[in-house]
C-alpha positions in Angstrom: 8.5 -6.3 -27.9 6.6 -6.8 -30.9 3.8 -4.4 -32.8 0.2 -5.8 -32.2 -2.0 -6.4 -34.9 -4.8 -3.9 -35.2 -8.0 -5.1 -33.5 -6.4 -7.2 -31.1 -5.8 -6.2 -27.3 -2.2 -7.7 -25.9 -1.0 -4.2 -24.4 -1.8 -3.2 -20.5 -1.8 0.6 -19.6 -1.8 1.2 -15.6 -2.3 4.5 -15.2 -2.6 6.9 -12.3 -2.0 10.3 -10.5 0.9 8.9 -8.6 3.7 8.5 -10.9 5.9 6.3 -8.7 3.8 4.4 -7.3 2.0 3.5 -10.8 5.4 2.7 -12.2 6.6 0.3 -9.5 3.2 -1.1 -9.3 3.1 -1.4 -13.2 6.9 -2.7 -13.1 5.9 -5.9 -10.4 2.9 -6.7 -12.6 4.7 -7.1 -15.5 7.4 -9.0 -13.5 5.1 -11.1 -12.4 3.1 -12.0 -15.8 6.2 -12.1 -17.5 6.1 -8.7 -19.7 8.2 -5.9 -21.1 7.9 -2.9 -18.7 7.6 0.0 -20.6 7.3 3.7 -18.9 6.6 6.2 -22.0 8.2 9.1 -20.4 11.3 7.7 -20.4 11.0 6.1 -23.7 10.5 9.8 -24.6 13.7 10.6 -22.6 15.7 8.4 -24.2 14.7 9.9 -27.7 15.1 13.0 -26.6 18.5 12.2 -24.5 20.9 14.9 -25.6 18.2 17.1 -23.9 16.6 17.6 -20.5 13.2 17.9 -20.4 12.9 21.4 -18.8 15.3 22.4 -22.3 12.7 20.9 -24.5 9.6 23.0 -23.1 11.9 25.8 -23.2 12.7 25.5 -26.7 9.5 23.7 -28.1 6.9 25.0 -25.8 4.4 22.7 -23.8 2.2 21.8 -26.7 5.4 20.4 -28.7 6.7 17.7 -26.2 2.9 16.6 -25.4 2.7 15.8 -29.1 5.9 14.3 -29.3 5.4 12.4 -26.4 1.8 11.4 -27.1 3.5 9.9 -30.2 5.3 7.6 -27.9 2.4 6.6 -26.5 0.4 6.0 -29.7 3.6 3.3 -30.4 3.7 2.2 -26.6 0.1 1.0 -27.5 0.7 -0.7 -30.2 3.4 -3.2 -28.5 2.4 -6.5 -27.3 3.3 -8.6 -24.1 3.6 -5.0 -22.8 2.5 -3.1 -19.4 3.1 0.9 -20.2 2.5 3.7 -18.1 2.0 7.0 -19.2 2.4 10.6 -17.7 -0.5 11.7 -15.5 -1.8 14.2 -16.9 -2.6 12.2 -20.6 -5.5 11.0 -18.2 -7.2 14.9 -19.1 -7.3 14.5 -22.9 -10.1 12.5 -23.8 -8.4 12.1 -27.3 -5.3 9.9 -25.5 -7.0 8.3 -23.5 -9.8 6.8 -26.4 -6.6 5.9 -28.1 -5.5 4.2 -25.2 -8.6 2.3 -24.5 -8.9 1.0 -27.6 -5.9 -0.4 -27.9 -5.3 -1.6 -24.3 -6.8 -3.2 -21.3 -6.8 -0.3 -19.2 -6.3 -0.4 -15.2 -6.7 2.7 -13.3 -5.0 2.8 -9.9 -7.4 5.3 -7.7 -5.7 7.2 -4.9 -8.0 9.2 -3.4 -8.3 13.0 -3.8 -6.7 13.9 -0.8 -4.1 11.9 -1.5 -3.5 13.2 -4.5 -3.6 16.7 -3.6 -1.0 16.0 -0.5 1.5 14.5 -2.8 1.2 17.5 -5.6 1.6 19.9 -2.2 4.9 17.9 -1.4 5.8 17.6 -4.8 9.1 19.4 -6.0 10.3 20.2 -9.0 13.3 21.2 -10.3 12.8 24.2 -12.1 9.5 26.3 -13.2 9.1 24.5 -16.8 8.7 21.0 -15.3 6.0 22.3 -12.8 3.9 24.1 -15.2 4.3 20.5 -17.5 4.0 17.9 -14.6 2.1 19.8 -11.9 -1.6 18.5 -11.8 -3.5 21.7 -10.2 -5.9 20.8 -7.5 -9.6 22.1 -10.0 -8.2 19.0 -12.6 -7.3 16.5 -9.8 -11.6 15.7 -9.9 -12.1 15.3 -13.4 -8.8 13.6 -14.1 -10.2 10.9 -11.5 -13.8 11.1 -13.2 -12.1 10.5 -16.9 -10.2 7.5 -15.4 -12.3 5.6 -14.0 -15.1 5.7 -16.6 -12.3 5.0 -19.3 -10.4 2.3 -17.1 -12.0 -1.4 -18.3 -10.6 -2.4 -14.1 -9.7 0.4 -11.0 -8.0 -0.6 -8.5 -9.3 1.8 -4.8 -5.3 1.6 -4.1 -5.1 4.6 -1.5 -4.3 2.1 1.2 -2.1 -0.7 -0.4 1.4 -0.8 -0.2 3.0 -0.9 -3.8 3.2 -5.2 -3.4 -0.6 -5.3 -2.0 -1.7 -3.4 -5.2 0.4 -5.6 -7.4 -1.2 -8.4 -5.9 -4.9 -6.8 -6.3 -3.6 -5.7 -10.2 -3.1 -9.5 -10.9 -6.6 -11.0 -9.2 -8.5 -8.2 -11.3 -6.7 -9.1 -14.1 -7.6 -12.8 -13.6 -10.8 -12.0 -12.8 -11.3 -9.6 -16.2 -10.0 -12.7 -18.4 -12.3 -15.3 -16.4 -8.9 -17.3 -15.1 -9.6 -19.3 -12.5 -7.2 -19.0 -9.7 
């Protein structure tokens, strides 16, 4: 992975409120085009590996590993021949996600509310720290969806595809977004 040069674009975030289907959407793409895979929040992890992540909240507080984290991001962006994905919630601060934007070609993959609030419902988490950090509360679940698709430069409606369908739909957008002819 190489730095980018400021101004150019070589960097593609795929973000969305579904953090495994995103990441194995986002690892196929970038299987398929040839790229580094890159998930920030375990780049953070792997900085931070001598420590859980529920230990870091608890010693740092919240605001702490967001910075830290959104650090990783602001370097994630910077990369080229890169796919990242990023940890839901970044979608709810407009600060990240102008960062984002301007240094990546950003593809939003929309699941639909329900959907959404049906995973969070099923999600569990392993102790109270990660659910206060990861947990995306129903009132945000609207305006993180609002935020992403006006900052996304391509969304993807991927509530009904199967992981491989989306990839598939990723890569024709894509295309499509360049003008490459298929």
């Amino acid at each position: 992975m190489v730095q980018q040069k400021k101004g150019s674009v070589n960097c593609i975030a795929i973000l969305g409120l579904i953090p495994e289907y995103t990441n194995e959407v986002a690892s196929l793409v970038a299987e398929q085009l040839d790229m580094y895979y890159l998930d920030t929040l375990k780049l953070f992890e792997f900085d931070y590996g001598a420590y859980t992540f529920s230990e870091l909240i608890k010693l740092n507080k919240t605001k702490w590993v967001r910075q830290k984290l959104y650090k990783r991001i602001k370097f994630a962006c910077s990369l080229t021949n890169t796919i990242i994905t990023c940890e839901p919630k970044t979608i709810k601060s407009e600060q990240k996600m102008k960062h984002i934007c301007d240094n990546t070609l950003v593809i939003y993959l929309h699941q639909d509310e329900r959907k959404v609030k049906k995973y969070e419902a099923e999600k569990e988490y392993k102790d109270n720290y990660l659910k206060k950090f990861f947990q995306i509360k129903d009132p945000d679940i609207k305006r993180m969806i609002y935020l992403a698709k006006n900052y996304a430069d391509i969304t993807i409606n991927a509530s009904k595809f199967s992981t491989f369908k989306c990839m598939g739909e990723v890569l024709r957008e894509i295309k499509k977004y360049y003008g490459v002819e298929e």
